[in-house]
N, C-alpha and C positions, 0 to 999 in steps of 0.2 A: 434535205432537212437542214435546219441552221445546226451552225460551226459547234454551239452548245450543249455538251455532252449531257448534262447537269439539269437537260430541261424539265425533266420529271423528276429529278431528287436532289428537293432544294432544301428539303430537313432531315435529309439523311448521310450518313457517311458507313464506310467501307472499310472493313475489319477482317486480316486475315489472321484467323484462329493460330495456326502454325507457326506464324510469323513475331506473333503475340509473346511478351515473357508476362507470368505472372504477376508482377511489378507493375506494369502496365494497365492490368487487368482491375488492380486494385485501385490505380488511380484515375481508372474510368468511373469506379463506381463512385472516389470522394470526390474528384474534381468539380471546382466551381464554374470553369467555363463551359460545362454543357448544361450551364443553368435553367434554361428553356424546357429542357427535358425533365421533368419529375422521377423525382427519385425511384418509386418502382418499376416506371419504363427500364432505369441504366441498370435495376435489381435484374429486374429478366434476361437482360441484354449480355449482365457481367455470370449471367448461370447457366445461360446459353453457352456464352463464350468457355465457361469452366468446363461445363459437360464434352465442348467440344475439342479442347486440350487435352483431357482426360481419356478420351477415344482415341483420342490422334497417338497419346504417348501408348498406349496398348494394342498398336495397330501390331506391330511384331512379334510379341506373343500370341494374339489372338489367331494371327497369321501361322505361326506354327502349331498351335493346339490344331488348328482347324485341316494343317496338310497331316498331322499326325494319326488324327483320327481316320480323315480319308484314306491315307496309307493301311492304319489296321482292319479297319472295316473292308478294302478289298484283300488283304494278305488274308484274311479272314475265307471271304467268298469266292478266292481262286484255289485258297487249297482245300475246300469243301466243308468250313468252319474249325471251331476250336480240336478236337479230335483226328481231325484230317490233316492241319498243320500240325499237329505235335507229332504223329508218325511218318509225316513227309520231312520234317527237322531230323526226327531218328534215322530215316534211309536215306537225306541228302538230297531230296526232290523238292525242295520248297519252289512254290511258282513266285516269283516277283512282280507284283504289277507295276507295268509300266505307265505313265500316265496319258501317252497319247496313243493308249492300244484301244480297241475296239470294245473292251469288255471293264475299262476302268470306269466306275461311275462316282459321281459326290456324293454327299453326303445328302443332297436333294434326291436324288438315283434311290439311294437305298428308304429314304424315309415312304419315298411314292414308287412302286416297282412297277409299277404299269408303263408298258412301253408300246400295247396296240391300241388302236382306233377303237373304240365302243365298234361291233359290225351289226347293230340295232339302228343305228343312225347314220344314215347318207349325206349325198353332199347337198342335197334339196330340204333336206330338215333345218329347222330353227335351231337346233341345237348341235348343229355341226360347224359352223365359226366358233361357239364357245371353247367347243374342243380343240378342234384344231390352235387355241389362243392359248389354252390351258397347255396344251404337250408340247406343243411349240415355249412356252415360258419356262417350264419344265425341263426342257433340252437346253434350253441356255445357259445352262450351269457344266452341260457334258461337255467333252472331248468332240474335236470334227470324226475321228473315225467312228466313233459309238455315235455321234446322231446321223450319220451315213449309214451303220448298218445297221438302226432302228429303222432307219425311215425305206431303204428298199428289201430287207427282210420282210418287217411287220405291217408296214400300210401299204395297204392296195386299194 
């Protein structure tokens, strides 16, 4: 292929979000040298870009809400719920979950608790790839040990 990287984007340019200061942002949207561009093109462009600073600065909190939760929801389901931890707090037996144990699920784990194969549908059925795509997409949110001991526990 020719040396010209640029050979398909000759009216376009390359904007990293992260890299961006606000300042910048503003004066993508008044600048007169992308005068080619009409003004609600750089609108979309400079709301894109906001939206995507705005995610970017929230990835840390979100990041912690999001182990927080996962942490209480298994602290939850390893000491047999709300009841069951309060009297394992009173006698000292709180189970800890750890995250790469076999029984640690996300917050995907708990919304979908299905963990076997439909045994209605085989591997010659039409609707046995879908599954298999579905559980499979499903586990990629878990731990290697927990899609280890779903997968030679519950499918046969």
């Amino acid at each position: 292929m020719a040396s010209d990287d640029n050979l398909f984007y000759d009216d376009c340019f390359i904007i990293h979000p992260e890299d961006t200061t606000y300042f910048d942002l503003l004066g993508l949207l008044l600048s007169s040298k992308l005068g080619r561009r009409r003004f609600a093109r750089r609108w979309i462009i400079f709301l894109s870009l906001l939206l995507h600073k705005l995610f970017w600065s929230m990835r840390i909190p979100l990041l912690l809400m999001k182990n927080t939760m996962e942490m209480s929801l298994n602290l939850l389901s390893h000491n047999r719920g709300l009841f069951g931890l309060s009297f394992k707090f009173l006698t000292g037996k709180v189970v800890w979950p750890h995250r790469s144990s076999a029984k640690f699920k996300s917050i995907i784990g708990f919304t979908d608790p299905r963990v076997e194969l439909d045994s209605n549908i085989k591997p010659g059925d039409t609707k046995y790839k879908a599954l298999l795509c579905m559980m499979s997409a499903k586990f990629s949110y878990e731990s290697e040990a927990y899609i280890k001991t779903n997968i030679t526990q519950h499918w046969k």
